[in-house]
N, CA and C atoms as a LAMMPS dump frame, in Angstrom:
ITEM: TIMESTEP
0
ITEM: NUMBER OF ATOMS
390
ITEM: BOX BOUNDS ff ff ff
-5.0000000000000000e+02 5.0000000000000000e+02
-5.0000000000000000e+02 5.0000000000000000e+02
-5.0000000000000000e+02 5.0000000000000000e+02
ITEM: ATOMS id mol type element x y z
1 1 1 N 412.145 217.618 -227.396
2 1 2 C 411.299 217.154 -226.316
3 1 3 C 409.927 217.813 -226.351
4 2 1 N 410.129 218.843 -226.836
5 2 2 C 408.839 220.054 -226.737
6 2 3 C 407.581 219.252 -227.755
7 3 1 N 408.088 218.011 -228.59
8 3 2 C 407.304 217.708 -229.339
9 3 3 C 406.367 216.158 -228.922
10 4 1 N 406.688 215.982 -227.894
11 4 2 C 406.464 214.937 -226.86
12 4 3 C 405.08 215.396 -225.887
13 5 1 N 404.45 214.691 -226.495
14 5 2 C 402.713 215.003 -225.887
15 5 3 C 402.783 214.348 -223.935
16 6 1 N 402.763 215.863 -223.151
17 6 2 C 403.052 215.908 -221.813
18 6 3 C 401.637 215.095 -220.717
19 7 1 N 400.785 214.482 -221.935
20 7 2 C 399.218 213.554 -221.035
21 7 3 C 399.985 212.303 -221.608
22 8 1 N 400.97 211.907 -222.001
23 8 2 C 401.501 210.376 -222.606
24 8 3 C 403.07 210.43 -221.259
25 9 1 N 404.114 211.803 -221.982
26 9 2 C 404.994 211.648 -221.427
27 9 3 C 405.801 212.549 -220.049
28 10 1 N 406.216 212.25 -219.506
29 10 2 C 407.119 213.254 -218.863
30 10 3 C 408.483 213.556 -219.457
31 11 1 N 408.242 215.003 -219.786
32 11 2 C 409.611 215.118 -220.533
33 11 3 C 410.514 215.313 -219.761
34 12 1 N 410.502 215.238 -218.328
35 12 2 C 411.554 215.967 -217.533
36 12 3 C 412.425 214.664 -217.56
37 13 1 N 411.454 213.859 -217.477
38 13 2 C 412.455 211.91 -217.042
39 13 3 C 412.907 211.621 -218.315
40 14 1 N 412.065 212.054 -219.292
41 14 2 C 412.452 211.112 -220.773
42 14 3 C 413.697 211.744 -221.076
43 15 1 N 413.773 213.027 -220.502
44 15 2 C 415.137 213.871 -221.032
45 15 3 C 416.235 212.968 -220.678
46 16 1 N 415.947 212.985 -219.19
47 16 2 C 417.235 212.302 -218.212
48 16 3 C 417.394 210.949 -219.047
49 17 1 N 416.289 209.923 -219.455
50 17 2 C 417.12 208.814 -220.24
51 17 3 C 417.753 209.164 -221.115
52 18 1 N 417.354 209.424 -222.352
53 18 2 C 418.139 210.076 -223.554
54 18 3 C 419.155 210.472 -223.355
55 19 1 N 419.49 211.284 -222.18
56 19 2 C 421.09 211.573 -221.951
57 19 3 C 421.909 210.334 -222.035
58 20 1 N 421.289 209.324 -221.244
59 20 2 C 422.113 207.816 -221.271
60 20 3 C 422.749 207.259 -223
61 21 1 N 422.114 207.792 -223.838
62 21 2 C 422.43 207.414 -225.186
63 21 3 C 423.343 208.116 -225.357
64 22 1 N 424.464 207.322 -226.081
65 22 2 C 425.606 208.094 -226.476
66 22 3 C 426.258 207.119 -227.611
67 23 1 N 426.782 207.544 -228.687
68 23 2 C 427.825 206.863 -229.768
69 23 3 C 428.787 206.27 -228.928
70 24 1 N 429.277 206.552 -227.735
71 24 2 C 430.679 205.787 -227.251
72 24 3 C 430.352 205.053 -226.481
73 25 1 N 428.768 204.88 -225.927
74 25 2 C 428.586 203.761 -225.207
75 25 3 C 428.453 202.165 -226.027
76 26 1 N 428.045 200.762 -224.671
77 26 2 C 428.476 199.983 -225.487
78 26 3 C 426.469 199.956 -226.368
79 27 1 N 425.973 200.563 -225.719
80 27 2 C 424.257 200.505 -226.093
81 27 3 C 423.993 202.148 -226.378
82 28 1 N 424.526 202.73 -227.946
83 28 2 C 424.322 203.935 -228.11
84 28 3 C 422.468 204.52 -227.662
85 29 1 N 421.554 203.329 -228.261
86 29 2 C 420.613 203.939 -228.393
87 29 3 C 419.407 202.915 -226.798
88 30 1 N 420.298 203.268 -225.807
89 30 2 C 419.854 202.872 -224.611
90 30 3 C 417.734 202.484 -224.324
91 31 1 N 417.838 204.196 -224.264
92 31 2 C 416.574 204.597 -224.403
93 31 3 C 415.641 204.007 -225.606
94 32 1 N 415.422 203.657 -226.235
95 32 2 C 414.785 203.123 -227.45
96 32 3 C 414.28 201.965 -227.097
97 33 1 N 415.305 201.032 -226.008
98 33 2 C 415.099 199.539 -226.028
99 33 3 C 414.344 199.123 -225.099
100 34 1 N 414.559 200.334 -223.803
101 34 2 C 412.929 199.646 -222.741
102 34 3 C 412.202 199.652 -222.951
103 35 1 N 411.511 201.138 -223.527
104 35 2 C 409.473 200.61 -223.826
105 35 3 C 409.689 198.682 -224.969
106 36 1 N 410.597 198.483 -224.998
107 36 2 C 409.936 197.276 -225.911
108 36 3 C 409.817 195.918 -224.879
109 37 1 N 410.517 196.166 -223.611
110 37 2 C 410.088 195.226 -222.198
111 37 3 C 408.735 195.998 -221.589
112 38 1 N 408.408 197.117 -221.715
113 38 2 C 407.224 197.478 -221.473
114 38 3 C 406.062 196.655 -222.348
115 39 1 N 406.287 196.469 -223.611
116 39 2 C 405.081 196.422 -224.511
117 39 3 C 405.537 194.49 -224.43
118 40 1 N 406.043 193.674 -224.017
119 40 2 C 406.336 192.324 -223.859
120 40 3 C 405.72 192.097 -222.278
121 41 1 N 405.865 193.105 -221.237
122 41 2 C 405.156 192.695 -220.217
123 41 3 C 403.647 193.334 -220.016
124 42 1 N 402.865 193.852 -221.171
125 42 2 C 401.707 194.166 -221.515
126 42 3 C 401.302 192.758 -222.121
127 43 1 N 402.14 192.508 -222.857
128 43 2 C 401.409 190.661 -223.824
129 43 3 C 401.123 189.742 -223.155
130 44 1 N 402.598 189.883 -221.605
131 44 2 C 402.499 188.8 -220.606
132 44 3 C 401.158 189.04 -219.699
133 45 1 N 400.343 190.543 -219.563
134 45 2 C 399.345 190.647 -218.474
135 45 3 C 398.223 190.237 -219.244
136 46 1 N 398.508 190.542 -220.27
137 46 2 C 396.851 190.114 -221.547
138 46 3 C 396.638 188.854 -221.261
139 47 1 N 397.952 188.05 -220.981
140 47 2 C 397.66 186.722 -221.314
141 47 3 C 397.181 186.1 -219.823
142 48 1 N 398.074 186.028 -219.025
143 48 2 C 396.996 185.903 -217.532
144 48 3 C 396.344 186.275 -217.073
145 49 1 N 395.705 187.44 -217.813
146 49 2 C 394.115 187.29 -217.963
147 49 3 C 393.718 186.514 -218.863
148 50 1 N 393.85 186.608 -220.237
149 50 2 C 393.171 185.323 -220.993
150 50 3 C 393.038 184.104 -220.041
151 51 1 N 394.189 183.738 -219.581
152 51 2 C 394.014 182.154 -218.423
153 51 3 C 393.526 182.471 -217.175
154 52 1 N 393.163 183.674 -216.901
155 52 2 C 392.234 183.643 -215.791
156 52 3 C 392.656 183.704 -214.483
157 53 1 N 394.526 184.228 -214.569
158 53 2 C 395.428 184.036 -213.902
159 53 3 C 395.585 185.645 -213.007
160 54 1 N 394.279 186.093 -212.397
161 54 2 C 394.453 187.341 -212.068
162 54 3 C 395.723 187.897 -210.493
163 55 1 N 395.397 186.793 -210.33
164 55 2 C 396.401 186.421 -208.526
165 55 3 C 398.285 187.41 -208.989
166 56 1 N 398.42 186.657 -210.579
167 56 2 C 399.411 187.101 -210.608
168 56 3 C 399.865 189.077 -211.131
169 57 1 N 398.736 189.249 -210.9
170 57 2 C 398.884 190.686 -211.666
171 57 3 C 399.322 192.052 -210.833
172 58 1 N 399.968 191.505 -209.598
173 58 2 C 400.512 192.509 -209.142
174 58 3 C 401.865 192.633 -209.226
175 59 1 N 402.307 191.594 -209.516
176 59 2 C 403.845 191.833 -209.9
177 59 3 C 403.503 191.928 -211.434
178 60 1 N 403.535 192.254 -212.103
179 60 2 C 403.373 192.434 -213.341
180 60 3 C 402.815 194.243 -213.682
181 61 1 N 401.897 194.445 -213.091
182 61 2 C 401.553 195.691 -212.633
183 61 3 C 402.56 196.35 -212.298
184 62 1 N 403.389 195.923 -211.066
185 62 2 C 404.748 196.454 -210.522
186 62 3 C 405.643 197.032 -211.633
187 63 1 N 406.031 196.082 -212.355
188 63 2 C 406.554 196.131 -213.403
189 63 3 C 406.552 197.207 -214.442
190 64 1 N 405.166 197.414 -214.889
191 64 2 C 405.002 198.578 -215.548
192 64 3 C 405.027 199.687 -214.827
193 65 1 N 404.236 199.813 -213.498
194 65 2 C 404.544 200.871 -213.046
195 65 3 C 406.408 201.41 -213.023
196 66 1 N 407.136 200.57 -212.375
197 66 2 C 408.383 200.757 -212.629
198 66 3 C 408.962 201.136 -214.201
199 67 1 N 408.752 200.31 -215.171
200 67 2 C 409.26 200.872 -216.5
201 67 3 C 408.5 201.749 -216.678
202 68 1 N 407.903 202.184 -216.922
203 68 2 C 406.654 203.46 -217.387
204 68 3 C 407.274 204.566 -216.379
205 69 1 N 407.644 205.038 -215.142
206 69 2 C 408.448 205.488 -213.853
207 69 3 C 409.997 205.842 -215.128
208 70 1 N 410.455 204.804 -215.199
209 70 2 C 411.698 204.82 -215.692
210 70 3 C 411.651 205.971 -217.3
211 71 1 N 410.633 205.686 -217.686
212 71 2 C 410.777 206.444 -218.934
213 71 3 C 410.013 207.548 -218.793
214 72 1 N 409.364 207.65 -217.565
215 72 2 C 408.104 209.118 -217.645
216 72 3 C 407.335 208.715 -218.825
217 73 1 N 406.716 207.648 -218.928
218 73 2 C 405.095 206.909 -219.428
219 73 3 C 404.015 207.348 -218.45
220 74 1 N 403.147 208.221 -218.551
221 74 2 C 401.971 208.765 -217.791
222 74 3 C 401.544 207.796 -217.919
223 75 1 N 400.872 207.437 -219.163
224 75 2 C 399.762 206.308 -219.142
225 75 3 C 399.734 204.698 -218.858
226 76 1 N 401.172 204.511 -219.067
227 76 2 C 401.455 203.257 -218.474
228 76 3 C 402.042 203.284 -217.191
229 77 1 N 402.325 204.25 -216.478
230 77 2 C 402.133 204.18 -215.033
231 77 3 C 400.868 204.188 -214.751
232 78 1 N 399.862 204.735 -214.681
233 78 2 C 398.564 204.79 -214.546
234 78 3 C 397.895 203.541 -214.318
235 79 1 N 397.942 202.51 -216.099
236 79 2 C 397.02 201.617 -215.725
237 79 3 C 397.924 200.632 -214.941
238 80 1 N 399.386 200.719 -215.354
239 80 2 C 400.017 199.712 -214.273
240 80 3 C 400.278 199.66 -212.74
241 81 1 N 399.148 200.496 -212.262
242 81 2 C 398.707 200.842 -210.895
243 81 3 C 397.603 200.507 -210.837
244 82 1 N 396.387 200.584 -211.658
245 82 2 C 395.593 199.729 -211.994
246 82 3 C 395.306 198.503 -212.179
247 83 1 N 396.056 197.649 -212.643
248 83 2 C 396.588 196.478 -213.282
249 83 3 C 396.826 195.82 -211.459
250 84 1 N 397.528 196.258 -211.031
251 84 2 C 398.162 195.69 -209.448
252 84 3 C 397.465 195.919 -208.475
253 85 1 N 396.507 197.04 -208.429
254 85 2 C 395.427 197.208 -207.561
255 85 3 C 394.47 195.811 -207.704
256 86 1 N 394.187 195.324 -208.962
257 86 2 C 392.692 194.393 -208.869
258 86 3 C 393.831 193.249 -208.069
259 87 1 N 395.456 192.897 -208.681
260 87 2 C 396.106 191.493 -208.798
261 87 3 C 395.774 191.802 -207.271
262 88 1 N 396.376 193.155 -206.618
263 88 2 C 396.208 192.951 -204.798
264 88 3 C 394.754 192.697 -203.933
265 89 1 N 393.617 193.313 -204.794
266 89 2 C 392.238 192.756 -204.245
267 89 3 C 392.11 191.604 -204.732
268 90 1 N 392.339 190.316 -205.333
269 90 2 C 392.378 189.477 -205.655
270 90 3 C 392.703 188.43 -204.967
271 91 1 N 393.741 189.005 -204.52
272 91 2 C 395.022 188.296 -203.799
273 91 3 C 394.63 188.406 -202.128
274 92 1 N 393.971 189.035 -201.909
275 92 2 C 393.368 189.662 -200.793
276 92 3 C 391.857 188.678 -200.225
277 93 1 N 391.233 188.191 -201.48
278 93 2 C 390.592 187.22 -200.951
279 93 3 C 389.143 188.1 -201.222
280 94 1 N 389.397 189.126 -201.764
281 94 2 C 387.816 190.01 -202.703
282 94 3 C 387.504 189.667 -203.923
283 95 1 N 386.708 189.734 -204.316
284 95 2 C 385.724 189.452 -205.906
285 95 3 C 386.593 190.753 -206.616
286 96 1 N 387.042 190.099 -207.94
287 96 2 C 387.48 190.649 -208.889
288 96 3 C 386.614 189.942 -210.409
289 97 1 N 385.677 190.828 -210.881
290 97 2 C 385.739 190.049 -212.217
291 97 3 C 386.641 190.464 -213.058
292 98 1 N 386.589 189.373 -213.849
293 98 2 C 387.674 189.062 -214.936
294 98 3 C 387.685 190.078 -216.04
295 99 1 N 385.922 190.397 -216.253
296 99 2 C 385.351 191.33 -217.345
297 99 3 C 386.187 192.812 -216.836
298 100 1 N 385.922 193.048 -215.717
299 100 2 C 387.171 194.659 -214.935
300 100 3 C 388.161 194.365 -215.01
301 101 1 N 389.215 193.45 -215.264
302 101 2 C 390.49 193.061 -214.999
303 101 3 C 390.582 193.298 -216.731
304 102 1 N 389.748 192.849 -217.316
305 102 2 C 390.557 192.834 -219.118
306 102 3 C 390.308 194.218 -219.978
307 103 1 N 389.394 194.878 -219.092
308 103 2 C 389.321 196.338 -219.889
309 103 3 C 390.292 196.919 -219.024
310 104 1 N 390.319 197.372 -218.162
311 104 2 C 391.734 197.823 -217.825
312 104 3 C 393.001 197.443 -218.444
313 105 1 N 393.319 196.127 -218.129
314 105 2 C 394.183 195.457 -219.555
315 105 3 C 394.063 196.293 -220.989
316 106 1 N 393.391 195.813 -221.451
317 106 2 C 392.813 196.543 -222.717
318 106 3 C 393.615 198.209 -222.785
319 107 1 N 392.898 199.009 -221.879
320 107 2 C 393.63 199.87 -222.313
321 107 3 C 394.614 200.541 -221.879
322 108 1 N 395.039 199.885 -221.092
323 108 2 C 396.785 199.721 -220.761
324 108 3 C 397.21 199.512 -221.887
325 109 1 N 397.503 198.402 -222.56
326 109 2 C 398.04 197.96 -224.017
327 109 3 C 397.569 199.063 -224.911
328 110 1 N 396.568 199.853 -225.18
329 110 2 C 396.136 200.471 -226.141
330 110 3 C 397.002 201.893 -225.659
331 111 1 N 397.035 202.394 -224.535
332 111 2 C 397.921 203.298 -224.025
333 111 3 C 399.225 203.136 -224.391
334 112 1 N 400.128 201.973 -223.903
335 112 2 C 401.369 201.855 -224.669
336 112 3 C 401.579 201.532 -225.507
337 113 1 N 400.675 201.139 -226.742
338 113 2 C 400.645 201.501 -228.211
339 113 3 C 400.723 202.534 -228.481
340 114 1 N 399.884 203.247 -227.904
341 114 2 C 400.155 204.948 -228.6
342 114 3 C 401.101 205.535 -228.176
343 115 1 N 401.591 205.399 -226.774
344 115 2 C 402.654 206.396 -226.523
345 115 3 C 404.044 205.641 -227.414
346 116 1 N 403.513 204.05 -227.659
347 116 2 C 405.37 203.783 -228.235
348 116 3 C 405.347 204.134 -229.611
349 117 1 N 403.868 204.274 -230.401
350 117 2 C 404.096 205.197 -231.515
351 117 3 C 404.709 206.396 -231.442
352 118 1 N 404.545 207.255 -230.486
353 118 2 C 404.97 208.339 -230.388
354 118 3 C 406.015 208.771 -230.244
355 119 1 N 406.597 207.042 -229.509
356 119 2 C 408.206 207.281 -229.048
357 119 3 C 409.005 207.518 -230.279
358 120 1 N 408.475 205.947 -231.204
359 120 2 C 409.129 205.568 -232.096
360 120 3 C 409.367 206.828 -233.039
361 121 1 N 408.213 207.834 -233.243
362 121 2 C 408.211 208.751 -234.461
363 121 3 C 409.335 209.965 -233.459
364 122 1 N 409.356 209.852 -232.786
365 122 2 C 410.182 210.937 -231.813
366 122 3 C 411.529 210.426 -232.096
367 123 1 N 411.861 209.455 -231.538
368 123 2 C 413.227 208.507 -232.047
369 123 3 C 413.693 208.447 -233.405
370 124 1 N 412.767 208.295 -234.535
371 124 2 C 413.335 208.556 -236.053
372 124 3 C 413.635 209.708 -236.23
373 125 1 N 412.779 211.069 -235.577
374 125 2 C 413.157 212.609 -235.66
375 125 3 C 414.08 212.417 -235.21
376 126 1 N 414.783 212.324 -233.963
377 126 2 C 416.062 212.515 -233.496
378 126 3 C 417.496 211.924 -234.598
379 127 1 N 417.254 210.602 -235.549
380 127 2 C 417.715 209.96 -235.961
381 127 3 C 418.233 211.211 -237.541
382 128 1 N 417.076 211.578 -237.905
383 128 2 C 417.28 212.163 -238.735
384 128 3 C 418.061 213.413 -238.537
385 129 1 N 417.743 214 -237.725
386 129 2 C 418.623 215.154 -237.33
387 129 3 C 419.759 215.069 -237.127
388 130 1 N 420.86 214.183 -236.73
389 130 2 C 421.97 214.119 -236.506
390 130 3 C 422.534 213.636 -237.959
């Protein structure tokens, strides 16, 4: 865990998933498989913004904040509080441009790129060691 960069992750939560992995369960490698609904509901926010669909970005926001929560993701809790803040001023009946809505986007996605690199190379260490 000690090798888990603490401005990406929380190691205290990531610990607690990893415990969930086990050889005798029916999903040994539990933990491994959410950030990849994280990085599928990053494609889904890119894209309603591409369509201009900002109304919907607070449940989607939600979303990450919750998975990112679930795995101790700093940075994708972050912008996915971000992400749901503009969908709720939006939704609210305030000026949101689109141009603030897609850099935030932007590096939300660029955030959980890097941290799921990080996961992934963390996850093959573990792999190898056993």
């Amino acid at each position: 865990m000690e090798k888990l960069p603490e401005d990406h992750i929380d190691r205290d939560v990531f610990a607690q998933v990893t415990k969930v992995d086990d050889p005798k369960n029916e999903d040994p490698n539990f933990a491994e498989t959410i950030p990849t609904d994280g990085g599928d509901q990053c494609g889904i926010v890119s894209a309603l913004v591409s369509s201009g669909d900002i109304f919907s970005l607070t449940e989607h926001g939600d979303f990450l904040v919750g998975s990112g929560k679930t795995l101790g993701l700093k940075k994708v809790v972050e912008g996915g509080k971000e992400i749901k803040r503009y969908g709720d001023v939006a939704t609210a009946g305030e000026e949101v441009t689109l141009g603030e809505v897609k850099k935030v986007v932007k590096k939300t996605e660029e955030d959980f790129e890097e941290t799921w690199k990080i996961l992934k190379a963390w996850f093959r260490a573990r792999e190898e060691e056993e």
